[in-house]
C-alpha positions as semicolon CSV with decimal commas, in nm:
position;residue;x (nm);y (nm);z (nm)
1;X;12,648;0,392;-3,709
2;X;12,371;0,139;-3,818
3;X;12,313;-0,188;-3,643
4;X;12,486;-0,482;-3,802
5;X;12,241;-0,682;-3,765
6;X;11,956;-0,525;-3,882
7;X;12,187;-0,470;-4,190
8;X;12,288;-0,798;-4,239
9;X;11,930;-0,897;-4,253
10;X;11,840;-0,624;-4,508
11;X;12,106;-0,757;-4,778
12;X;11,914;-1,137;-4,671
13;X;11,620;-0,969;-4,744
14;X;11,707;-0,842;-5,050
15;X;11,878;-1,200;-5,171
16;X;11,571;-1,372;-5,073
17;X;11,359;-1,143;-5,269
18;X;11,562;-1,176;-5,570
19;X;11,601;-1,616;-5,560
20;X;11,173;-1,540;-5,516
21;X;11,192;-1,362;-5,826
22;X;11,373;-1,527;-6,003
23;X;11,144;-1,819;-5,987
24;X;10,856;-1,631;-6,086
25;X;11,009;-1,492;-6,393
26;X;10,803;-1,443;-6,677
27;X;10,828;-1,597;-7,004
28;X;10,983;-1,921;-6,842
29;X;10,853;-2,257;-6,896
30;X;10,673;-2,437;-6,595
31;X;10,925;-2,709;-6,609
32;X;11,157;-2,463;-6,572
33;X;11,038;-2,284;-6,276
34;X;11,046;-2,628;-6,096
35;X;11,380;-2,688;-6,176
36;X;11,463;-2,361;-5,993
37;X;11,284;-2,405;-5,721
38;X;11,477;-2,762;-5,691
39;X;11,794;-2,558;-5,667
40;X;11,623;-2,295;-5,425
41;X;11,563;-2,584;-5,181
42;X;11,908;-2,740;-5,178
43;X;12,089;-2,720;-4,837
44;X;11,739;-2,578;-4,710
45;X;11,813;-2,257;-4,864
46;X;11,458;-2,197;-4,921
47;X;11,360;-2,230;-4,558
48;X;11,596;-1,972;-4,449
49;X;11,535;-1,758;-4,717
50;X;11,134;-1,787;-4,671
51;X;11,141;-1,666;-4,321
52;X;10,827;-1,518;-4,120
53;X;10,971;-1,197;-4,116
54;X;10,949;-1,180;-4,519
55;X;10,679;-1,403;-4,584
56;X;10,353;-1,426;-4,405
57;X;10,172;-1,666;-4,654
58;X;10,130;-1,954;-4,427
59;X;10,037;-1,811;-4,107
60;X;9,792;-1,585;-4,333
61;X;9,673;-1,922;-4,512
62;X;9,643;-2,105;-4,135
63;X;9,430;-1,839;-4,013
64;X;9,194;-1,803;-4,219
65;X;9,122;-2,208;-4,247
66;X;9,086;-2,212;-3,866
67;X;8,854;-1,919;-3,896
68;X;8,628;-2,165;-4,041
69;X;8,703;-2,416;-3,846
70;X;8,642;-2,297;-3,426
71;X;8,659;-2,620;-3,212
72;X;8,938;-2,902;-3,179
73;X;8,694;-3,138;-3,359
74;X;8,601;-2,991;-3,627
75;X;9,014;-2,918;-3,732
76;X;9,069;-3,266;-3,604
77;X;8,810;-3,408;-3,885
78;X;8,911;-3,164;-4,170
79;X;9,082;-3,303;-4,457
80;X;9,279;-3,033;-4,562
81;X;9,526;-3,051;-4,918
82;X;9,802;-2,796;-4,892
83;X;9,848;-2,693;-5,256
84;X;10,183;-2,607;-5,389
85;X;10,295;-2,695;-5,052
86;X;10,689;-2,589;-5,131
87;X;10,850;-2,744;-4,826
88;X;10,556;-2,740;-4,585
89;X;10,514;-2,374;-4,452
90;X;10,113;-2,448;-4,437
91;X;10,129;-2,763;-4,297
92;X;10,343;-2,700;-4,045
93;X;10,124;-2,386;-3,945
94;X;9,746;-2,583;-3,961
95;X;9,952;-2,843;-3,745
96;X;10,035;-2,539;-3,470
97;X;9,636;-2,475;-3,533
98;X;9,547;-2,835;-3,449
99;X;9,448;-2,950;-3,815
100;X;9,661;-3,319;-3,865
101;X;9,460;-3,442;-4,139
102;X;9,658;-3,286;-4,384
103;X;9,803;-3,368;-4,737
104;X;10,039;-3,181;-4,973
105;X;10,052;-3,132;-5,377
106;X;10,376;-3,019;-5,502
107;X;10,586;-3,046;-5,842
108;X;10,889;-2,986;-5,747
109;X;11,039;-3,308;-5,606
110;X;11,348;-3,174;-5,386
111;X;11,043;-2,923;-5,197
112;X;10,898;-3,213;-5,151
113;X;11,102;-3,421;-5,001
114;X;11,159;-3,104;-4,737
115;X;10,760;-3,060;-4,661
116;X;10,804;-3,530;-4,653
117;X;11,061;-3,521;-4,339
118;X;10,901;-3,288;-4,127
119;X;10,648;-3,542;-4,046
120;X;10,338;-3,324;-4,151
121;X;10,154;-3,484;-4,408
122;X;9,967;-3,810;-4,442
123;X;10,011;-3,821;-4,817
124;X;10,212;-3,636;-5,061
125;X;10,149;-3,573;-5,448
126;X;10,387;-3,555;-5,721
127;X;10,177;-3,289;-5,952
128;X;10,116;-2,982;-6,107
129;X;9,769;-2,800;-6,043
130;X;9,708;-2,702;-6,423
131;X;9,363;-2,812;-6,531
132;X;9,476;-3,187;-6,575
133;X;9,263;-3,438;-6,383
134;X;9,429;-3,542;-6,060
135;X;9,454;-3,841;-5,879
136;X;9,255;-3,812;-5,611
137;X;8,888;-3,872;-5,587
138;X;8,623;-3,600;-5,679
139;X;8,423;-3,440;-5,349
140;X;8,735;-3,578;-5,097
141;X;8,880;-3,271;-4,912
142;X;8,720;-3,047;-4,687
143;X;8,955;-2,756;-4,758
144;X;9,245;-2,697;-5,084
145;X;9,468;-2,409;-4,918
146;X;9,737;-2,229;-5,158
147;X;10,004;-1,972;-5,015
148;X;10,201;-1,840;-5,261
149;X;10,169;-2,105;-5,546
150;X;10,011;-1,863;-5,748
151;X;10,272;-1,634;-5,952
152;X;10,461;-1,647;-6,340
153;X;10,449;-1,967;-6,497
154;X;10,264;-2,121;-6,173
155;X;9,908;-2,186;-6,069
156;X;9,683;-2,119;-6,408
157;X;9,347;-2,001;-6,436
158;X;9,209;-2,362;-6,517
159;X;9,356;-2,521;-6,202
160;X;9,067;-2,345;-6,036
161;X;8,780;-2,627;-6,218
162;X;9,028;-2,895;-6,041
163;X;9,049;-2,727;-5,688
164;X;8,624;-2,744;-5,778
165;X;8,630;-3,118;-5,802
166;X;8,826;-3,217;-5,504
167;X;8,664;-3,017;-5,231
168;X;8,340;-3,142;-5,123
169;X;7,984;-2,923;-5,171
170;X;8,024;-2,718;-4,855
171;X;8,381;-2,711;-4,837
172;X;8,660;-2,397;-4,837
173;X;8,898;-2,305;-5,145
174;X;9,156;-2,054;-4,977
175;X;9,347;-1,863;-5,210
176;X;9,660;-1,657;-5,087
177;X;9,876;-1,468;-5,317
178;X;10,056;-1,126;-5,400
179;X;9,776;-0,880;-5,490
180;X;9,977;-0,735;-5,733
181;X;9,994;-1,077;-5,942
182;X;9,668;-0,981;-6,047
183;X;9,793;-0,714;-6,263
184;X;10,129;-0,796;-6,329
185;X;10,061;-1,170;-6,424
186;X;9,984;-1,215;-6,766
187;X;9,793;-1,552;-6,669
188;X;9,590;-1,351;-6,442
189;X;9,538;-0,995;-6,551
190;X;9,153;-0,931;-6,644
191;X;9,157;-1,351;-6,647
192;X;9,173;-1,467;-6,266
193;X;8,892;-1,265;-6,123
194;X;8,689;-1,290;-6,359
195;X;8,725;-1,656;-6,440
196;X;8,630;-1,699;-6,021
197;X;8,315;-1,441;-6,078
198;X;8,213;-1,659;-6,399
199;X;8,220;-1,981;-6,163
200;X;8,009;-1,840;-5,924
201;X;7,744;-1,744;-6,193
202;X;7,781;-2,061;-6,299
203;X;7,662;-2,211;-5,903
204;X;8,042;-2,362;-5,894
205;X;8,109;-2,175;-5,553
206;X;8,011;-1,860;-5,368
207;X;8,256;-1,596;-5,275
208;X;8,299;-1,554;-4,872
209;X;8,563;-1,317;-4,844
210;X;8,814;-1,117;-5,040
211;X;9,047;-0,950;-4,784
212;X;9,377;-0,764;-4,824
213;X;9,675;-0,834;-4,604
214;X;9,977;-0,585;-4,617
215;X;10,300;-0,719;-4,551
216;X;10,232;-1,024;-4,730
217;X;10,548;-1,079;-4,855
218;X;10,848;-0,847;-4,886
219;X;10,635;-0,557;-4,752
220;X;10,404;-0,633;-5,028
221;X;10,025;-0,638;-5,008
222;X;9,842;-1,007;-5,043
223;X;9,528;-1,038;-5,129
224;X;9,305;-1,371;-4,976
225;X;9,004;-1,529;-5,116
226;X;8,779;-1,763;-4,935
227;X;8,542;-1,941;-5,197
228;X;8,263;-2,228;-5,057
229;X;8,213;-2,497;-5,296
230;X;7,860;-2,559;-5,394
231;X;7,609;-2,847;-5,453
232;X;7,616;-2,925;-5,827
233;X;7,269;-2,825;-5,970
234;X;7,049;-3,136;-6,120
């Protein structure tokens, strides 16, 4: 006879996988894809259904930032924007790190009003990262961190030239997502990777890591990319 509780969490698991996919359907509108994660987050449904034990995003994401970042001072003095911060996974984990300068961009309002009362962030943005110019001031953060914002009908391809502009000459872009996005992602496939290889050429940033993590996400692999802005050339 199995264990009921390790059953009861598989049939979780599996629910959880399937309110995941459904917000990163394809073909679906970004609008749309907020409005179901503003239904995901009601009665902090998301929070229970985004557990460590399916989703390692954050504590990935929090890792990897602190990697850079190896006394108390330095994570005291980093300005760090949590990007498609969803309820505050990645805050709450650079907190546990000792980061407090932290802010948070997110669409969806009803996410963020979870991430707002758990006393994380100084500030909190309203916005989509799609290419648009955002309000906040060009060279300002030391570090953008995503974990999981990038999917179907999410993150684009041009949000990267924004992530550029905010981050200060010398400062991280951390990218965490499913590796198989890369493929599956229409947005993405032979478009992502190259579009980061074409900024490099371009003196935009310089590739410091590009590292696979299994068990990202529902036993699935991730895939993290660690990017230092650089010095605009005269």
């Amino acid at each position: 006879m199995g264990c009921p509780f390790r059953e009861d969490f598989r049939i979780a698991e599996d629910e959880s996988c399937a309110c995941n996919d459904f917000a990163h359907e394809a073909g679906v509108p970004r609008e749309e894809i907020t409005r179901r994660y503003a239904l995901w987050a009601e009665n902090a449904k998301y929070e229970r259904d985004l557990c460590e034990k399916v989703y390692k995003g954050p504590s990935i994401a929090a890792d990897t930032v602190a990697r850079y970042f190896p006394g108390d001072d330095l994570r005291r003095a980093a300005k760090i924007l949590d990007v498609a911060a969803g309820s505050g996974f990645v805050g709450q984990k650079l907190k546990e790190k000792g980061f407090y300068m932290i802010d948070a961009l997110e669409p969806c309002g009803k996410m963020l009003q979870l991430a707002q009362e758990k006393g994380i962030y100084r500030q909190t943005f309203q916005n989509y990262l799609n290419g648009h110019i955002l309000e906040i001031k060009a060279d300002y953060y030391d570090v953008a961190v995503i974990s999981g914002g990038m999917g179907e009908g999410h993150i684009p391809c041009k949000g990267l030239n924004e992530l550029i502009r905010i981050v200060r000459p010398g400062g991280l872009i951390v990218i965490v997502m499913r590796e198989e996005y890369l493929q599956t992602v229409a947005e993405y496939r032979d478009q992502l990777e190259p579009r980061m290889s074409e900024l490099e050429v371009q003196g935009r940033w310089k590739r410091l890591a590009r590292n696979l993590h299994p068990c990202y996400s529902f036993h699935n692999t991730g895939v993290v990319f660690v990017y230092r802005v650089l010095e605009p050339e005269l």
